[in-house]
C-alpha positions in Angstrom: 91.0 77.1 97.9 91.5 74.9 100.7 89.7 71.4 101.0 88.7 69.4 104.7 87.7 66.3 104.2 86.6 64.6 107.2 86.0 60.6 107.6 84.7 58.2 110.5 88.2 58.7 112.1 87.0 61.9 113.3 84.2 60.7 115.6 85.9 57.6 116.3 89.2 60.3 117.8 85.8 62.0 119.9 85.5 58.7 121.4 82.0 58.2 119.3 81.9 54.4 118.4 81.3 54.8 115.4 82.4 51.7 114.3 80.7 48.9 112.1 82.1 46.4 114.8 80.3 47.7 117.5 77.1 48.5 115.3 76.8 44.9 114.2 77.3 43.8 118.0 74.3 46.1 119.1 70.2 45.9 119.6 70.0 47.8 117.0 71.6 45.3 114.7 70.8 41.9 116.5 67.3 42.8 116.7 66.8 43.3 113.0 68.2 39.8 112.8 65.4 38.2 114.4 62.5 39.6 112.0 65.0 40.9 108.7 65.9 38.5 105.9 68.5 40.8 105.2 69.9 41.7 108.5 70.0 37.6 108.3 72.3 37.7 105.7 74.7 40.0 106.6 75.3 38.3 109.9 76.1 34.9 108.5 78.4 36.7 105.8 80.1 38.5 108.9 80.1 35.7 111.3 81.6 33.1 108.6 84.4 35.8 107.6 85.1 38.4 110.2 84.3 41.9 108.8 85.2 45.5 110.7 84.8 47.7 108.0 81.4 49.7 107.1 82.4 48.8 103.4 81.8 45.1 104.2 78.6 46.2 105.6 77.4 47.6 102.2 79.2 44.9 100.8 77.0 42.6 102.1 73.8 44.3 101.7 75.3 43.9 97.7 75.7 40.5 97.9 72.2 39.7 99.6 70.8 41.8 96.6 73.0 39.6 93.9 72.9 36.6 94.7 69.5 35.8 97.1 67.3 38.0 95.3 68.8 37.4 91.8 69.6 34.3 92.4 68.4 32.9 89.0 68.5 29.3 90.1 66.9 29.1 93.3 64.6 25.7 93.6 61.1 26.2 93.5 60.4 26.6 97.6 63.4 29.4 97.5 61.2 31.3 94.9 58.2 31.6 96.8 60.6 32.8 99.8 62.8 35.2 97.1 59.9 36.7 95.6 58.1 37.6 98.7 61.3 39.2 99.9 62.2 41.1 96.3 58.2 42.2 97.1 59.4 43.1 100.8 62.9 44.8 100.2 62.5 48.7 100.3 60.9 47.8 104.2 64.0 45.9 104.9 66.0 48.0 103.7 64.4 50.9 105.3 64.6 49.0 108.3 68.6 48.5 108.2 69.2 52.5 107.5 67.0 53.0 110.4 69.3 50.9 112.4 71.8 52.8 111.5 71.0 56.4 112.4 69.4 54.7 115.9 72.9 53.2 116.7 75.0 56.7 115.8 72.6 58.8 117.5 72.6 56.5 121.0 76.6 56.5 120.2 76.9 60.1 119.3 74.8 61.2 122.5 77.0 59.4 124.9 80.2 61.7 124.2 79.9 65.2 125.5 81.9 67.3 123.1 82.2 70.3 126.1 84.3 68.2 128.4 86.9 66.6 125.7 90.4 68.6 126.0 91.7 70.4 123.5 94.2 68.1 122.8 92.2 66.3 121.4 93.5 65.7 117.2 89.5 66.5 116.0 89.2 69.7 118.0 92.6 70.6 116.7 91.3 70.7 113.2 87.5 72.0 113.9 89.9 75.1 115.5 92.0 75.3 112.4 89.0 75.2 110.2 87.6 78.5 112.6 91.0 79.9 112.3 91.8 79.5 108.5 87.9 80.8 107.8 88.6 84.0 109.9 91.8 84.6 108.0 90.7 84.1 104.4 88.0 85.8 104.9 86.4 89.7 104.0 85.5 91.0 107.2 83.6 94.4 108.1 82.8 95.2 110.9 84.2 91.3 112.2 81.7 90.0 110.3 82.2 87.2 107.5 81.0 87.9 104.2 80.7 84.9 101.4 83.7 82.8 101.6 84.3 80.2 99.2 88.4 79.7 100.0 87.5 76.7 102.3 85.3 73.6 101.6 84.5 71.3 104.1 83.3 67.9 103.0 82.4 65.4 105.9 81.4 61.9 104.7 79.9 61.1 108.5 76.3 61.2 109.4 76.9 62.8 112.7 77.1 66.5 113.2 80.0 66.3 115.8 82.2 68.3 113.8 79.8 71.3 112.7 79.1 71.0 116.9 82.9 71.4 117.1 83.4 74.4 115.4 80.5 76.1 117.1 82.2 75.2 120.4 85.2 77.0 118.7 83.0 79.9 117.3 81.7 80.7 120.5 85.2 80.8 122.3 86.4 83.4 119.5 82.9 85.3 118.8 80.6 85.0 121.5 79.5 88.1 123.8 78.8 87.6 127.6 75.7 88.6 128.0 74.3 86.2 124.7 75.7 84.7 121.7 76.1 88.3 119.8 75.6 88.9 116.1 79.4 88.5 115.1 79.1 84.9 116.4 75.8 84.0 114.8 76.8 85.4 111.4 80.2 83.9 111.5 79.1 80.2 111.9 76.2 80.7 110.0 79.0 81.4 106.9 81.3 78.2 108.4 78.1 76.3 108.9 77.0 76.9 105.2 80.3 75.0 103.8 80.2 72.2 105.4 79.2 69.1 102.9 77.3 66.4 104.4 78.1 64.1 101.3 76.5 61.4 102.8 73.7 63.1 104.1 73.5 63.6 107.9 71.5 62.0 110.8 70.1 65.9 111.7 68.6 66.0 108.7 67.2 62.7 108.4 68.1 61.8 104.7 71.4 59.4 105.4 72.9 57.5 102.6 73.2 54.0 102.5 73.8 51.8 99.7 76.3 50.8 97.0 77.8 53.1 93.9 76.0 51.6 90.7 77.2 48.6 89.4 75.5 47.9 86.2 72.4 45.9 85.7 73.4 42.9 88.2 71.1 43.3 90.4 66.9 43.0 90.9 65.2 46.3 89.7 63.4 45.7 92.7 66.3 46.7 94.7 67.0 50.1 93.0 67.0 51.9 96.3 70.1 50.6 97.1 71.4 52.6 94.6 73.0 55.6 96.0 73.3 57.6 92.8 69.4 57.7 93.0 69.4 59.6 96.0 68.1 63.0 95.2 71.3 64.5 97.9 73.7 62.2 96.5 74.9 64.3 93.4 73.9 68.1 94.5 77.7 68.9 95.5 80.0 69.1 92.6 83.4 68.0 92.9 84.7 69.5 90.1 85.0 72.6 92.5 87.8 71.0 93.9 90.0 70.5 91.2 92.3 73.9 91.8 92.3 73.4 95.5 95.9 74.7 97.0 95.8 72.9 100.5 94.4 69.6 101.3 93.5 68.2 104.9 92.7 64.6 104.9 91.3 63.3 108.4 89.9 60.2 109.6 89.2 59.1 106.2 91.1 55.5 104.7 90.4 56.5 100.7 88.0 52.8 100.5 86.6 51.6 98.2 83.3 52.6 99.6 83.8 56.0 98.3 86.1 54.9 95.4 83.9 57.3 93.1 84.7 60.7 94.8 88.3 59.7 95.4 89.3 58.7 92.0 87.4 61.6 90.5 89.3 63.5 93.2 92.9 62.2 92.8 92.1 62.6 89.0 91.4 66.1 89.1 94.8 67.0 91.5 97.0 64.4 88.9 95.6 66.8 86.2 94.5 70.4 87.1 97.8 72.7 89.0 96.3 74.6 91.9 96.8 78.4 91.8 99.3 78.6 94.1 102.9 76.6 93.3 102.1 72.8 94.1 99.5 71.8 96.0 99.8 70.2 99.6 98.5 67.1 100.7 98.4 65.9 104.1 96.6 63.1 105.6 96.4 62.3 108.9 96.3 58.3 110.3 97.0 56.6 113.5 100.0 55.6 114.5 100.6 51.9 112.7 103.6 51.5 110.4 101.0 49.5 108.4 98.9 52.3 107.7 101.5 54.7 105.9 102.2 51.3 103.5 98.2 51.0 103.1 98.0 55.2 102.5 100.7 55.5 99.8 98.9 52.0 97.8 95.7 53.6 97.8 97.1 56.6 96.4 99.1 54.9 93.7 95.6 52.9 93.1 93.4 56.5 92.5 96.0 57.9 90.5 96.2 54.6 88.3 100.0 54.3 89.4 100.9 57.7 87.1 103.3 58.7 89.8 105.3 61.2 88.2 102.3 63.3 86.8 100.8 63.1 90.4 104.0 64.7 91.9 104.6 67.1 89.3 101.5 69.1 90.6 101.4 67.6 94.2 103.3 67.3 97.6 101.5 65.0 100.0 103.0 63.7 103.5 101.7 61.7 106.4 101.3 62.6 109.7 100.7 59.9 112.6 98.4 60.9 115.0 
């Protein structure tokens, strides 16, 4: 089996701003802070210690929910104010996740994925996902049947990459005179293993929030939860755990995430793939820092068991 998994990096590479940085500097954001106690919040936290990461954005949203809202020793004017927002929360928060998908889909909407060259490192990998599908898979007639040698796990909202790999299925499939039925069933098949993990912005059910962390926080703030998200838990990572070849792009490893990684990195440090020792390659921009930061954050998920990591994986950087 081969693994894709596919991280803000990707869009960012697109030329999608993507980033928390420029989300927290737009309408979208700034507006909210006018009307949203907990838009409020976040901005002070940000402003008072410079944040550029979307795990200090859920960070945040944490921290409004621990220590406003269960703030246990607030004076009695702060009550009135805490327990009319505890009352007011799910519309906040609703409001924030709104935010969100508005600012990605004005971001996404602004790049148009026809005109970027092919040099580009994310088209390089949506053509090697098209490529590597074609070859592992049973063809009759040029027609995919069920593949499940390649998994495709994408932790962004957007849809850029499944919009990638159409662009490449066309080029390989597509008839003149109309799309054809070897192009239609071929994406169809790529199309259907491609993860939203997240959820996605075209099907309206993104995931925002925090993993859980215990009972520290106001039952009246459960919807920050993500594990209570009915998409959150429907794809089982488990699959992965005999995976031969694994392409890491655009993705740091953070701590947002920390549950699928370590489960991950758990499973590879334990489970041999099928085919000698499995490979490992994750892509990152070209910073000395970041290969330093990479190989940390893997000694971190595999709880610094070096040796048993290796004995079953090879894993190597490439700057892009």
């Amino acid at each position: 089996m081969e693994v894709y998994l596919i991280g803000n990096g990707f869009d960012l590479d697109l030329g999608i701003d993507s980033s928390y940085d420029s989300y927290y500097k737009s309408k979208y954001f700034l507006n909210l802070c006018e009307i949203s106690p907990l838009a409020t919040h976040i901005k002070v936290l940000n402003d008072k210690n410079f944040k550029e990461n979307w795990v200090d954005f859920e960070e945040a949203i944490k921290s409004y929910c621990m220590n406003v809202l269960g703030n246990e020793y607030a004076m009695d004017n702060e009550r009135i104010i805490k327990f009319q927002n505890l009352r007011e929360f799910e519309s906040h928060f609703k409001e924030i996740r709104k935010s969100v998908a508005d600012f990605l889909i004005e971001q996404a909407s602004k790049v148009d994925l026809l005109t970027l060259p092919d040099t580009k490192n994310s088209i390089r990998i949506a053509k090697e996902i098209v490529d590597r599908y074609e070859r592992t898979s049973n063809l009759i007639g040029g027609l995919f049947s069920e593949n499940n040698n390649i998994k495709i796990i994408t932790f962004n909202y957007t849809n850029s990459l499944t919009k990638l790999i159409e662009i490449e299925a066309r080029k390989k499939w597509a008839v003149s005179d109309g799309l054809g039925e070897k192009f239609k069933n071929n994406f169809q098949k790529i199309k259907d293993n491609i993860i939203h993990i997240h959820g996605s912005l075209d099907a309206d059910n993104i995931i925002l929030g925090i993993e859980d962390i215990g009972n520290i926080i106001p039952k009246e703030t459960f919807i920050i939860r993500k594990s209570i998200h009915v998409d959150y838990t429907k794809f089982s990572l488990g699959l992965m755990g005999k995976a031969n070849n694994v392409t890491i792009f655009g993705h740091s490893l953070g701590i947002s995430d920390e549950m699928y990684f370590k489960k991950l990195f758990s499973l590879w440090k334990q489970t041999p793939s099928s085919n000698n020792k499995r490979k490992i390659t994750i892509y990152h921009k070209k910073d000395p820092n970041q290969k330093i930061y990479f190989n940390n954050r893997i000694l971190e998920l595999i709880e610094y068991t070096t040796s048993d990591f290796k004995e079953l994986n090879d894993y190597k950087f490439v700057e892009v």
